[in-house]
VEXNU-149670 format. One record per residue: x, y, z of N, C-alpha, C in turn; residue number from 0; residue in three letters. Coordinates in steps of 0.1 Angstrom, whole numbers. Layout:
N
@nu X; nv Y; nw Z; cau X; cav Y; caw Z; cu X; cv Y; cw Z; seq NUM; type Ala
...
END
This chain:
218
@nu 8; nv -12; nw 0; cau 0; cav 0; caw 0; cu 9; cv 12; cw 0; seq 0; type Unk
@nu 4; nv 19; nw -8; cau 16; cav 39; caw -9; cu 14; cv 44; cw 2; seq 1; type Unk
@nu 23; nv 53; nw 9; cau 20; cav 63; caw 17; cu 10; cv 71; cw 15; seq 2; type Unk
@nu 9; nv 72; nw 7; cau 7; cav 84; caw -2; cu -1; cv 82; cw -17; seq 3; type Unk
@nu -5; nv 90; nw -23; cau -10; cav 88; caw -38; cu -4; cv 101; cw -42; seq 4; type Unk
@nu 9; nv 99; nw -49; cau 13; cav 117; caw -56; cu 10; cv 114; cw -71; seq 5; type Unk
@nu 5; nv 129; nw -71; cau 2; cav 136; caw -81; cu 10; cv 143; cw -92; seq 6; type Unk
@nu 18; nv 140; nw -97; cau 27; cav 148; caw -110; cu 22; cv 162; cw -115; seq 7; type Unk
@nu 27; nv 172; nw -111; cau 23; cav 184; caw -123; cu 30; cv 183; cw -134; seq 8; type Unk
@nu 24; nv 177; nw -147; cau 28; cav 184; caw -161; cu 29; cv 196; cw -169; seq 9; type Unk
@nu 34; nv 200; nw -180; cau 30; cav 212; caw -185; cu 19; cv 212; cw -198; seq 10; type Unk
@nu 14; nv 201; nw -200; cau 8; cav 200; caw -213; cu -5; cv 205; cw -208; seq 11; type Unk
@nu -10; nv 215; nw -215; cau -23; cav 223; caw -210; cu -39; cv 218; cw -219; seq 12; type Unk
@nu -47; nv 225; nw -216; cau -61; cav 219; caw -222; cu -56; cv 204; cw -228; seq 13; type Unk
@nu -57; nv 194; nw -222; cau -56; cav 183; caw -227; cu -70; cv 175; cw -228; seq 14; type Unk
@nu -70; nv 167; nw -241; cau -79; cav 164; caw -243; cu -80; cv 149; cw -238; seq 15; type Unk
@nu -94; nv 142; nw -232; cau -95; cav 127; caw -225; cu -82; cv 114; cw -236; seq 16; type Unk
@nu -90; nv 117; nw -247; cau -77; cav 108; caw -257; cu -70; cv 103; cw -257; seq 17; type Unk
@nu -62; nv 123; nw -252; cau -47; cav 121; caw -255; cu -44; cv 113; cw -242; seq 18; type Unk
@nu -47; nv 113; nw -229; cau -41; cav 111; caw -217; cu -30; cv 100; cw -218; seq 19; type Unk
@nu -35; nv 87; nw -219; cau -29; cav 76; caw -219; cu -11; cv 78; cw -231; seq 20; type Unk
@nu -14; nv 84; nw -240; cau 3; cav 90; caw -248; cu 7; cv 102; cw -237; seq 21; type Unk
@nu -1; nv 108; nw -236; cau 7; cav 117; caw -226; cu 14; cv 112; cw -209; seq 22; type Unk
@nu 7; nv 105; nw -205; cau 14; cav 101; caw -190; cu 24; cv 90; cw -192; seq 23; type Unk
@nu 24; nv 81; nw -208; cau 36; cav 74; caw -214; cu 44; cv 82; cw -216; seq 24; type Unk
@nu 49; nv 95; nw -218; cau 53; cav 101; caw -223; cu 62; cv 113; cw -215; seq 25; type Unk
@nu 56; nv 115; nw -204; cau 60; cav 118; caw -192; cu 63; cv 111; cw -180; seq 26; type Unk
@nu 61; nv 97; nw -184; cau 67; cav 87; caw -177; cu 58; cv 85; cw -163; seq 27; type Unk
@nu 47; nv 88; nw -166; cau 36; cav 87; caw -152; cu 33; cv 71; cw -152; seq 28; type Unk
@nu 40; nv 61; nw -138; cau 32; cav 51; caw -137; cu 22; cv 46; cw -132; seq 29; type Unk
@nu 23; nv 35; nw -133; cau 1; cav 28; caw -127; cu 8; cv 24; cw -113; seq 30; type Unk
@nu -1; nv 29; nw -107; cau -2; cav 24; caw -90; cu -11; cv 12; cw -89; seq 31; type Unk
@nu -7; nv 5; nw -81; cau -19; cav -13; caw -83; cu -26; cv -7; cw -72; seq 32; type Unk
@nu -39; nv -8; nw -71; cau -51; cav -9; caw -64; cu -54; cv -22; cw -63; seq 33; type Unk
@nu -51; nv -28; nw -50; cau -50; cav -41; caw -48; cu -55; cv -42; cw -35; seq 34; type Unk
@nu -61; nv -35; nw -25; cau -68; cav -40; caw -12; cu -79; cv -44; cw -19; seq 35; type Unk
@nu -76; nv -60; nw -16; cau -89; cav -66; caw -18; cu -105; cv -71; cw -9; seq 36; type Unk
@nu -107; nv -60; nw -3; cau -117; cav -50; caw 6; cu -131; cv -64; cw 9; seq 37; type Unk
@nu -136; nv -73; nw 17; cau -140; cav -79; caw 21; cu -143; cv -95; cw 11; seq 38; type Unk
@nu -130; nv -99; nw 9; cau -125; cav -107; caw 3; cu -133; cv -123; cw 3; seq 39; type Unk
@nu -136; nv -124; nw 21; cau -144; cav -137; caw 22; cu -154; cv -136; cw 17; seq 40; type Unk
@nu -159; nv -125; nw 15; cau -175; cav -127; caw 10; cu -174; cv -124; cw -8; seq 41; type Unk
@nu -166; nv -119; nw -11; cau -162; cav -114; caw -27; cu -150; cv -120; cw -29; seq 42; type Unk
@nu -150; nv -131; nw -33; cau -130; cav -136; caw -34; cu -128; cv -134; cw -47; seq 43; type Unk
@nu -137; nv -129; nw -59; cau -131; cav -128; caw -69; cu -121; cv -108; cw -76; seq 44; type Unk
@nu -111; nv -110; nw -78; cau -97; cav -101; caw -78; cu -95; cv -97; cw -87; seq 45; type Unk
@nu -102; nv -86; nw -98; cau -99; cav -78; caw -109; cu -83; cv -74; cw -109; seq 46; type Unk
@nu -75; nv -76; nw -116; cau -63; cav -66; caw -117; cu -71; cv -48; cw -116; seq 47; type Unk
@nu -64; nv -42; nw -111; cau -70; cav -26; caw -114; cu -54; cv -17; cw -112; seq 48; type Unk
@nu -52; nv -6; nw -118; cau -42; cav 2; caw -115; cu -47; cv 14; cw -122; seq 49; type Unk
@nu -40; nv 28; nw -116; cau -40; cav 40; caw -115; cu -36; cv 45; cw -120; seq 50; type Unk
@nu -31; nv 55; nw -130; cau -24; cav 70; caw -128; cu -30; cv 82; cw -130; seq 51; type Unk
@nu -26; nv 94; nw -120; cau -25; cav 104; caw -121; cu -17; cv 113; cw -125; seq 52; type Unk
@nu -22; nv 123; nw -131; cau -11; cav 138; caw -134; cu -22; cv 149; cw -133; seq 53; type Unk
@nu -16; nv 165; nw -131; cau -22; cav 172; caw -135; cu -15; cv 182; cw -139; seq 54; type Unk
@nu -25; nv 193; nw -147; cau -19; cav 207; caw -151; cu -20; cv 218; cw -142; seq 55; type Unk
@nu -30; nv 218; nw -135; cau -28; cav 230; caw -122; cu -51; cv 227; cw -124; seq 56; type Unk
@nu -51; nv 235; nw -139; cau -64; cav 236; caw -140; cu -67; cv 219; cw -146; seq 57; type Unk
@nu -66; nv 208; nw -145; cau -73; cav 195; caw -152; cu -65; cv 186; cw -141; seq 58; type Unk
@nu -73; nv 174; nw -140; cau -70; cav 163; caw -129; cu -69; cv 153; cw -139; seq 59; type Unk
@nu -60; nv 143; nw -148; cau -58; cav 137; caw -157; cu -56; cv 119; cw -152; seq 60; type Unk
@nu -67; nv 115; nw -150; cau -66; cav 98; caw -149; cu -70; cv 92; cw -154; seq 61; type Unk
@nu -62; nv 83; nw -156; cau -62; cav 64; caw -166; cu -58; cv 52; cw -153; seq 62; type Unk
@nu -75; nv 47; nw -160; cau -74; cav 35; caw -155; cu -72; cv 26; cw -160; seq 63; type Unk
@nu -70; nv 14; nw -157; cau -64; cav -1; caw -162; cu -69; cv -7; cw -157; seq 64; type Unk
@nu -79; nv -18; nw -157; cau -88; cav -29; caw -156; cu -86; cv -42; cw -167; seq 65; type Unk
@nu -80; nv -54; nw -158; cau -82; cav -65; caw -163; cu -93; cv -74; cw -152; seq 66; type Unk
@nu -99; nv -78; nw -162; cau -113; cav -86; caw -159; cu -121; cv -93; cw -165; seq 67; type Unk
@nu -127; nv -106; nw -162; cau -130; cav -116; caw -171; cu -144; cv -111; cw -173; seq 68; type Unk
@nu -153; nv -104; nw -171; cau -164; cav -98; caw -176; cu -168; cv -83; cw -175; seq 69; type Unk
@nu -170; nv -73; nw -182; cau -169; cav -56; caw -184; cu -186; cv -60; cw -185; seq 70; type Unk
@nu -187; nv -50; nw -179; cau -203; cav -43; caw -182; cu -206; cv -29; cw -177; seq 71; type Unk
@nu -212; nv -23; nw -192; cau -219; cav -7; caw -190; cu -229; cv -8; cw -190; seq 72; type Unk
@nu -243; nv -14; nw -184; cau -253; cav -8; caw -182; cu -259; cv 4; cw -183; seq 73; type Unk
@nu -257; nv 12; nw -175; cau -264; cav 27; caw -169; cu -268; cv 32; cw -185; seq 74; type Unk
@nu -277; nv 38; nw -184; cau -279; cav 42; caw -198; cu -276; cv 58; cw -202; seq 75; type Unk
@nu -274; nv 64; nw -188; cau -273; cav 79; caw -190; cu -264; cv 81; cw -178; seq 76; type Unk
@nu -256; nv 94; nw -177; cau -249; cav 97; caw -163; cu -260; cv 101; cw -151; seq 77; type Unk
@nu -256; nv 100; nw -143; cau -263; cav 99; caw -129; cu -270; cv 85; cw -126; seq 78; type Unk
@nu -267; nv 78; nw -131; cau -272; cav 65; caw -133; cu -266; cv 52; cw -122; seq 79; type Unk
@nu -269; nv 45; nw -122; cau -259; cav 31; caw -111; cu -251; cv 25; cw -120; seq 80; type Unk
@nu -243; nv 37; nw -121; cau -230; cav 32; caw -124; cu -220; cv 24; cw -118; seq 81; type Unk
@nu -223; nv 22; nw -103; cau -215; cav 18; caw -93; cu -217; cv -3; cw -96; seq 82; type Unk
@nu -230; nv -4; nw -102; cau -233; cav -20; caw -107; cu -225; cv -24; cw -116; seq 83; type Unk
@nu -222; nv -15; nw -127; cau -217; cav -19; caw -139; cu -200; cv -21; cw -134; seq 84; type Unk
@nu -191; nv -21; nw -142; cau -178; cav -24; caw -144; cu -173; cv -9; cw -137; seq 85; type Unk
@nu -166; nv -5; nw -129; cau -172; cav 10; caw -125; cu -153; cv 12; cw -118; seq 86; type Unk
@nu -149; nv 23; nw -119; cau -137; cav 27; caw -117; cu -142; cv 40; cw -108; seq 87; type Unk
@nu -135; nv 42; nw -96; cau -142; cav 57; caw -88; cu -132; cv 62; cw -82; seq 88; type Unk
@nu -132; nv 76; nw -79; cau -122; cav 83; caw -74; cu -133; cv 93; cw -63; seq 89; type Unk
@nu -128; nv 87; nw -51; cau -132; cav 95; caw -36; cu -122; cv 108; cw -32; seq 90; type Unk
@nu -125; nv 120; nw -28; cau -118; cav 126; caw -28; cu -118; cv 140; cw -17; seq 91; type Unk
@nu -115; nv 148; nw -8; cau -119; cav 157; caw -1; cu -108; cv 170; cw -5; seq 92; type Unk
@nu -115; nv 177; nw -17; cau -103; cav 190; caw -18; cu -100; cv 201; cw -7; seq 93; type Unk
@nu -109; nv 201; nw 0; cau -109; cav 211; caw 11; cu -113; cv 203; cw 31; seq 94; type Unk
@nu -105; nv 205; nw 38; cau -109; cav 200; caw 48; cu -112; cv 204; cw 54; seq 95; type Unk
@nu -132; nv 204; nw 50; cau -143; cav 209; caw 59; cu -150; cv 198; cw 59; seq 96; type Unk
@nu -150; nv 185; nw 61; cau -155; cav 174; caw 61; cu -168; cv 168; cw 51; seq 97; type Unk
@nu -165; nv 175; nw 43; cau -170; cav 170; caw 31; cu -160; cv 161; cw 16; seq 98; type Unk
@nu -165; nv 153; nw 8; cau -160; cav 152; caw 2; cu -171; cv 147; cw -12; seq 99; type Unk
@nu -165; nv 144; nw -24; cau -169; cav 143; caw -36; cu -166; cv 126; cw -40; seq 100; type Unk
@nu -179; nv 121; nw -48; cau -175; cav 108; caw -52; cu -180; cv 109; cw -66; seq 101; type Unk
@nu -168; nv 105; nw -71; cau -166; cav 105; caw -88; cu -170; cv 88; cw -91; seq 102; type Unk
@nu -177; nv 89; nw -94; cau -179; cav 71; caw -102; cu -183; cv 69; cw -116; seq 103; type Unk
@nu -179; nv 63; nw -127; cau -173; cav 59; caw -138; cu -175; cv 46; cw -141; seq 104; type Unk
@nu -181; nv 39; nw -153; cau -179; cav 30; caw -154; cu -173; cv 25; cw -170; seq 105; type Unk
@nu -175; nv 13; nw -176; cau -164; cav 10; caw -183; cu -170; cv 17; cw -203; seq 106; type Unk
@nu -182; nv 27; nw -202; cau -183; cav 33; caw -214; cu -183; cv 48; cw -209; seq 107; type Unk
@nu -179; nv 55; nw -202; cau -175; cav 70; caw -197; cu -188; cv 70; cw -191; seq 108; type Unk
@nu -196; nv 63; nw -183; cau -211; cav 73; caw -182; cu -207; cv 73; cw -161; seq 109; type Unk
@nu -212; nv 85; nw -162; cau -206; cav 87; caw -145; cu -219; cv 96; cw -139; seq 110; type Unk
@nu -214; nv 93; nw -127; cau -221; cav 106; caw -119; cu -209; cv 109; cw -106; seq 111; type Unk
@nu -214; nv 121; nw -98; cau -203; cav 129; caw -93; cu -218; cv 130; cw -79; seq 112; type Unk
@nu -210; nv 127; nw -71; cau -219; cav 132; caw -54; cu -206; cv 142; cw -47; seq 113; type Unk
@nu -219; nv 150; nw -42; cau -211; cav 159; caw -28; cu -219; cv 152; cw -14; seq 114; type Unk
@nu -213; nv 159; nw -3; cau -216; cav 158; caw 9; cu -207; cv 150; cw 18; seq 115; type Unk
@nu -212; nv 151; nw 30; cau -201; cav 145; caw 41; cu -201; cv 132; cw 46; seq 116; type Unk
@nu -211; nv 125; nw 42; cau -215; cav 111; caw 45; cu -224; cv 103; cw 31; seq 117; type Unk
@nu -225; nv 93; nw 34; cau -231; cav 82; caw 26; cu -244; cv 87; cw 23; seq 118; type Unk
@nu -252; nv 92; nw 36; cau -265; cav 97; caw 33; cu -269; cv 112; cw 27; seq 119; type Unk
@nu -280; nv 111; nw 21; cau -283; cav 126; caw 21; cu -272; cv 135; cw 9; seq 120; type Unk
@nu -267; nv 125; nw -1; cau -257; cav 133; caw -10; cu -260; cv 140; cw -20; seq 121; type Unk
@nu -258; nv 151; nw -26; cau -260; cav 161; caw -35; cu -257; cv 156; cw -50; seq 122; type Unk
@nu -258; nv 153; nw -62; cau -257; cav 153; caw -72; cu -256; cv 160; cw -81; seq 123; type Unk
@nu -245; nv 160; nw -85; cau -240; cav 170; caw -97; cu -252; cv 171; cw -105; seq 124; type Unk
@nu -253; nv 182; nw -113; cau -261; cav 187; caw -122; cu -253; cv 183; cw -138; seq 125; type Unk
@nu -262; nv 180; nw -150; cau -252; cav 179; caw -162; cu -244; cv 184; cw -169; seq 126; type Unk
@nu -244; nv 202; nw -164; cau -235; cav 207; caw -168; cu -225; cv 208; cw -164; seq 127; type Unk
@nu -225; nv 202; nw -149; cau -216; cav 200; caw -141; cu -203; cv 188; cw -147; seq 128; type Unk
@nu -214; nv 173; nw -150; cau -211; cav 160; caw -157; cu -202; cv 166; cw -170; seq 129; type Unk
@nu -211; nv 173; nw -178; cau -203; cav 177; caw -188; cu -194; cv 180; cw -190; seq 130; type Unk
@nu -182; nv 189; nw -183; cau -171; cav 197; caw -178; cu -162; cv 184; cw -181; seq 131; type Unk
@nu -164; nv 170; nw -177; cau -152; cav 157; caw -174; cu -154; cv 153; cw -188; seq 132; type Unk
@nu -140; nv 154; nw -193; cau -143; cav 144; caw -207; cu -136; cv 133; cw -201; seq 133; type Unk
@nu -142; nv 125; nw -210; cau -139; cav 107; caw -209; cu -138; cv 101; cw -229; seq 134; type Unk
@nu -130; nv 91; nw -222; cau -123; cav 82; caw -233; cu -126; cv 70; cw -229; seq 135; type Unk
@nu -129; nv 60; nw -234; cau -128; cav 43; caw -227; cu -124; cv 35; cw -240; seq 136; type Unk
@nu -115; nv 26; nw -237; cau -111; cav 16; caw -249; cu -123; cv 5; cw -250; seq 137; type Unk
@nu -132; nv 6; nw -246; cau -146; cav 1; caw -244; cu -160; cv 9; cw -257; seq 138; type Unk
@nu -154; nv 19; nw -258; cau -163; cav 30; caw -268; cu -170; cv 38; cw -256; seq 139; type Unk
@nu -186; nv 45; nw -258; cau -189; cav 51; caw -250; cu -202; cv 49; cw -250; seq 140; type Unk
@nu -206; nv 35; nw -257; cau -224; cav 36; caw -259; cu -223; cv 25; cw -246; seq 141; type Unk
@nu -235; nv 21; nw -237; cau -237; cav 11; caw -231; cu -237; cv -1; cw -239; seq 142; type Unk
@nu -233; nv -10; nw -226; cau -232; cav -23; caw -232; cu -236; cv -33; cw -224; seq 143; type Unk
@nu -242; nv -45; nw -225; cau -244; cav -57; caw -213; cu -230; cv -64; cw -209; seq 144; type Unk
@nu -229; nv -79; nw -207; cau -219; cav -84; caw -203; cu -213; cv -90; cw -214; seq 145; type Unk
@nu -202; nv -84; nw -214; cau -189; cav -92; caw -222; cu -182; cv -101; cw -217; seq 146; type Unk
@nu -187; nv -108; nw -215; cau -176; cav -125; caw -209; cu -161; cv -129; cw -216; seq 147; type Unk
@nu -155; nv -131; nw -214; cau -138; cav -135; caw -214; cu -133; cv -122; cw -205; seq 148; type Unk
@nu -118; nv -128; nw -202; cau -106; cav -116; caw -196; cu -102; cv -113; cw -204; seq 149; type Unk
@nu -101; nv -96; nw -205; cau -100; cav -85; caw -215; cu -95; cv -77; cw -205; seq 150; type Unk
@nu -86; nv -68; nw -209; cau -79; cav -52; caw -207; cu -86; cv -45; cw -212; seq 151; type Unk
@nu -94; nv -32; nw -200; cau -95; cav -17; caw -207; cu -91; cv -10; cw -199; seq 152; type Unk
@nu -91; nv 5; nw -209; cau -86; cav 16; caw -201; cu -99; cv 24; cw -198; seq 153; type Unk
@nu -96; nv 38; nw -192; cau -106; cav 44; caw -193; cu -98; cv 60; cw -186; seq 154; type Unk
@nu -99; nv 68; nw -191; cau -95; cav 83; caw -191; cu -102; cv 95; cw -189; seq 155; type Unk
@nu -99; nv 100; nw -179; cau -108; cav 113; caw -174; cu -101; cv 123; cw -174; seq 156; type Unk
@nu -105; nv 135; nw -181; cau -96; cav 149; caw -178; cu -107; cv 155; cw -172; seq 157; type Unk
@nu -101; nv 156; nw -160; cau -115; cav 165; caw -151; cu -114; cv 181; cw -148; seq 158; type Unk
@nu -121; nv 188; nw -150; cau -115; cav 203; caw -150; cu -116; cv 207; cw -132; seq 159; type Unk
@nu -109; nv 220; nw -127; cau -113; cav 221; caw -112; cu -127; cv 222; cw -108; seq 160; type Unk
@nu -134; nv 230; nw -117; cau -146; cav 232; caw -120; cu -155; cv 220; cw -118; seq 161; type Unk
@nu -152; nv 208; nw -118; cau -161; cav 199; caw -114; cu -165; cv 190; cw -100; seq 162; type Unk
@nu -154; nv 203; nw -88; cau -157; cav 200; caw -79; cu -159; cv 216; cw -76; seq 163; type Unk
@nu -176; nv 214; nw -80; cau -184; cav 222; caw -78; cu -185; cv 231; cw -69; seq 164; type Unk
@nu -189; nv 224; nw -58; cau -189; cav 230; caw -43; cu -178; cv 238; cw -33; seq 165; type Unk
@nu -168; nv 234; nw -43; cau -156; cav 245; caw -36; cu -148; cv 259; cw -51; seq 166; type Unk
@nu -149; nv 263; nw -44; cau -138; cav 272; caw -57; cu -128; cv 274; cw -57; seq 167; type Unk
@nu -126; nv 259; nw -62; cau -107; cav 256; caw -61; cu -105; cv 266; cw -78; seq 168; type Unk
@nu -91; nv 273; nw -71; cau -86; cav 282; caw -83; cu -75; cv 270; cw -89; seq 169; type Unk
@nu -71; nv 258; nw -85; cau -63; cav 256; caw -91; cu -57; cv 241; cw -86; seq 170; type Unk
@nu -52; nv 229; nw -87; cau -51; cav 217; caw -82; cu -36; cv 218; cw -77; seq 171; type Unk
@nu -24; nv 226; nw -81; cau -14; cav 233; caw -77; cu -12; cv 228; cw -64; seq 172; type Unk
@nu -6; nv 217; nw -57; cau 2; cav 220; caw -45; cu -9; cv 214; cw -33; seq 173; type Unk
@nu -16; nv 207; nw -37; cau -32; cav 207; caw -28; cu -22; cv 195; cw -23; seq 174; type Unk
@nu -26; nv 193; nw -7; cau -22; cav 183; caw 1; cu -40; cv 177; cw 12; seq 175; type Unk
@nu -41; nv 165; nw 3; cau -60; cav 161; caw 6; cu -58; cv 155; cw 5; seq 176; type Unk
@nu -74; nv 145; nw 8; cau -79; cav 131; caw 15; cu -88; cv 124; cw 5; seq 177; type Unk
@nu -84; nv 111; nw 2; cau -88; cav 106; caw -5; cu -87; cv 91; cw -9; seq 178; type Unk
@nu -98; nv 84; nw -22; cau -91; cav 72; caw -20; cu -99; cv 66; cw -31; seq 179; type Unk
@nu -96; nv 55; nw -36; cau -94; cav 49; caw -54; cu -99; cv 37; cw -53; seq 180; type Unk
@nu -117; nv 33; nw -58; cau -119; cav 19; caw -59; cu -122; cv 18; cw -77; seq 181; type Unk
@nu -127; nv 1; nw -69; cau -133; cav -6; caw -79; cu -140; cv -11; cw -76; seq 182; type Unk
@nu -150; nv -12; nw -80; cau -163; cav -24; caw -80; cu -171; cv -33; cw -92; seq 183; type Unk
@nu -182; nv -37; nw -88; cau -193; cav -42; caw -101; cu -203; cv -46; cw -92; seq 184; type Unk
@nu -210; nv -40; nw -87; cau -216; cav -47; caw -78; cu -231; cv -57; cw -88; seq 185; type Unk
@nu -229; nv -56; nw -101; cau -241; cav -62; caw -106; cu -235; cv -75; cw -119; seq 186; type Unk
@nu -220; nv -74; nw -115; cau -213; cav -84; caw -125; cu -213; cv -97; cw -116; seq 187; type Unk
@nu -210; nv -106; nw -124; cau -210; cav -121; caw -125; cu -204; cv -124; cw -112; seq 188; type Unk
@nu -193; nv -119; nw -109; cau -187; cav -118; caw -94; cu -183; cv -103; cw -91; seq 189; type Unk
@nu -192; nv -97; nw -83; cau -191; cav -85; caw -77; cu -176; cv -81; cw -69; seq 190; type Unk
@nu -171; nv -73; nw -66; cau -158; cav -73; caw -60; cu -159; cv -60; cw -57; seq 191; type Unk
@nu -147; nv -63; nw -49; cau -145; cav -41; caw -41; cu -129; cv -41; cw -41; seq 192; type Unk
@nu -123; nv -30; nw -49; cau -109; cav -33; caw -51; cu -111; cv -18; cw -38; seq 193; type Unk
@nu -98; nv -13; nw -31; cau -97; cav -1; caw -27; cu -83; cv 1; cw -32; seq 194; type Unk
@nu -73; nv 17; nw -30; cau -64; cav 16; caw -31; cu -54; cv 19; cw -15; seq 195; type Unk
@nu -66; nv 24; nw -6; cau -62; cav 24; caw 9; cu -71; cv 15; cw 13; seq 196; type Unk
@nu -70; nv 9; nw 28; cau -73; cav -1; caw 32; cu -90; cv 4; cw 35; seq 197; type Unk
@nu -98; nv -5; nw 40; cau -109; cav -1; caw 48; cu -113; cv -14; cw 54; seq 198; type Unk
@nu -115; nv -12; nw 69; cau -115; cav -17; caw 82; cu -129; cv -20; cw 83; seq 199; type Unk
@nu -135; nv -24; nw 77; cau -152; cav -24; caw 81; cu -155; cv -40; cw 80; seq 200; type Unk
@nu -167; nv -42; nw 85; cau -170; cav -60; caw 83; cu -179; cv -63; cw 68; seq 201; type Unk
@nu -186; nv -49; nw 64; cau -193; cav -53; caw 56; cu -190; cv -40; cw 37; seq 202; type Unk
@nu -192; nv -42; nw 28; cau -190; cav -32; caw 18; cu -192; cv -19; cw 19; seq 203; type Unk
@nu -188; nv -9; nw 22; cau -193; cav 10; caw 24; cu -178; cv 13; cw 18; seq 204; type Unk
@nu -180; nv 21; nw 6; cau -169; cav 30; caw -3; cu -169; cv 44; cw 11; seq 205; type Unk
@nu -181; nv 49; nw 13; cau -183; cav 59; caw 15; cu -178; cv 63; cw 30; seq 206; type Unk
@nu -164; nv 60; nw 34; cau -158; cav 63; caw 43; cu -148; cv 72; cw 43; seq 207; type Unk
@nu -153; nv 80; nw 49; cau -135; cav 95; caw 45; cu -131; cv 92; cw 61; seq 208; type Unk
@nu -133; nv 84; nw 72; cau -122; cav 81; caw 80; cu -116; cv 70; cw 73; seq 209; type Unk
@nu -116; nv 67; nw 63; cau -103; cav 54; caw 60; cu -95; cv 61; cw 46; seq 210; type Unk
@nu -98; nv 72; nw 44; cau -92; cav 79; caw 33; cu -79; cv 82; cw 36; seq 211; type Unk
@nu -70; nv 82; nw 26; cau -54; cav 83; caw 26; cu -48; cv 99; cw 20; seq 212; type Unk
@nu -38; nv 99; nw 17; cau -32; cav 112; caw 19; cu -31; cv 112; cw -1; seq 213; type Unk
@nu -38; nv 126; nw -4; cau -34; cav 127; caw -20; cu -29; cv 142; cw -16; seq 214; type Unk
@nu -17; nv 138; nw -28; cau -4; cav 152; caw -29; cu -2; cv 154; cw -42; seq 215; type Unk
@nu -8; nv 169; nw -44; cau -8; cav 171; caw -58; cu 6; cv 177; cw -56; seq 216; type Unk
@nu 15; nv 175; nw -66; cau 33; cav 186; caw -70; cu 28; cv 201; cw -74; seq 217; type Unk
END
């Protein structure tokens, strides 16, 4: 497990979802494994999953990496249960006022974005909000049901600051916050919960910011 999850400042500006994956080859950004395999006796089946981040100051740039013997996009629109399908998510607290944001994603770009301080009672991005994140998936971006065999995809977010609505971050520059990197499916063939920091609980809840880890943007 990292100390830490650091963040790389690059200089490549307005970047588009696409390019991400040639750009962080290219600046030499590696994948972090997301490997807490988060209540294992009851879910023993273990997606490979890995990370990377970079950013520009204004864009939060991540590719994911997912190997797994069955992908599925359901959801048919964003704001949708994305969290059933094949789903990649980034938990995150830019400001510590005990709130934080949950980004979830699944394996055709379709996401939704929550605010608030706990599990209950969460605020939902609005679409113009959704819109602001471009996404790329080596999956395409129409829904899809279950694809059976083990297959590799990616999937790429350039997230602007602007899409963490509720605060007016001028800029991702230097931010030292709370945070933390799953995986799930909770509606696939074998459901799973990957984390990238640990969580201590008996039963499945993503939605813990006491078990959130340290993110350090450069």
């Amino acid at each position: 497990m990292p100390k830490a999850l650091n963040i790389k400042k690059i200089s490549a500006a307005s970047v588009e979802a696409a390019e991400i994956c040639r750009i962080m080859d290219e600046a030499h950004i590696e994948f972090v494994q997301v490997d807490n395999h988060c209540w294992a006796a009851d879910f023993p089946y273990k997606p490979k999953f890995e990370v990377r981040m970079a950013h520009n100051g204004s864009q939060l740039l991540i590719n994911y990496r997912v190997t797994e013997e069955c992908v599925r996009a359901v959801a048919p629109h964003d704001d949708g249960n994305v969290w059933e399908d094949s789903c990649c998510e980034l938990f995150l607290s830019p400001v510590a006022d005990g709130t934080y944001y949950n980004m979830e994603c699944n394996a055709a770009g379709t996401m939704l974005i929550g605010f608030g301080p706990s599990r209950e009672g969460r605020e939902r991005a609005q679409q113009d909000v959704l819109d602001k994140v471009q996404r790329w998936s080596s999956m395409g971006r129409e829904p899809f049901d279950n694809i059976e065999g083990e297959r590799t995809w990616q999937l790429c977010l350039a997230v602007p600051v602007e899409a963490y609505y509720r605060h007016n971050l001028k800029s991702f520059d230097g931010l030292h916050v709370k945070g933390n990197v799953y995986k799930c499916g909770d509606m696939l063939p074998h459901p799973h919960f990957l984390s990238l920091f640990p969580i201590d609980l008996p039963k499945p809840d993503f939605h813990r910011p006491d078990f959130f880890g340290d993110v350090v943007f450069e």
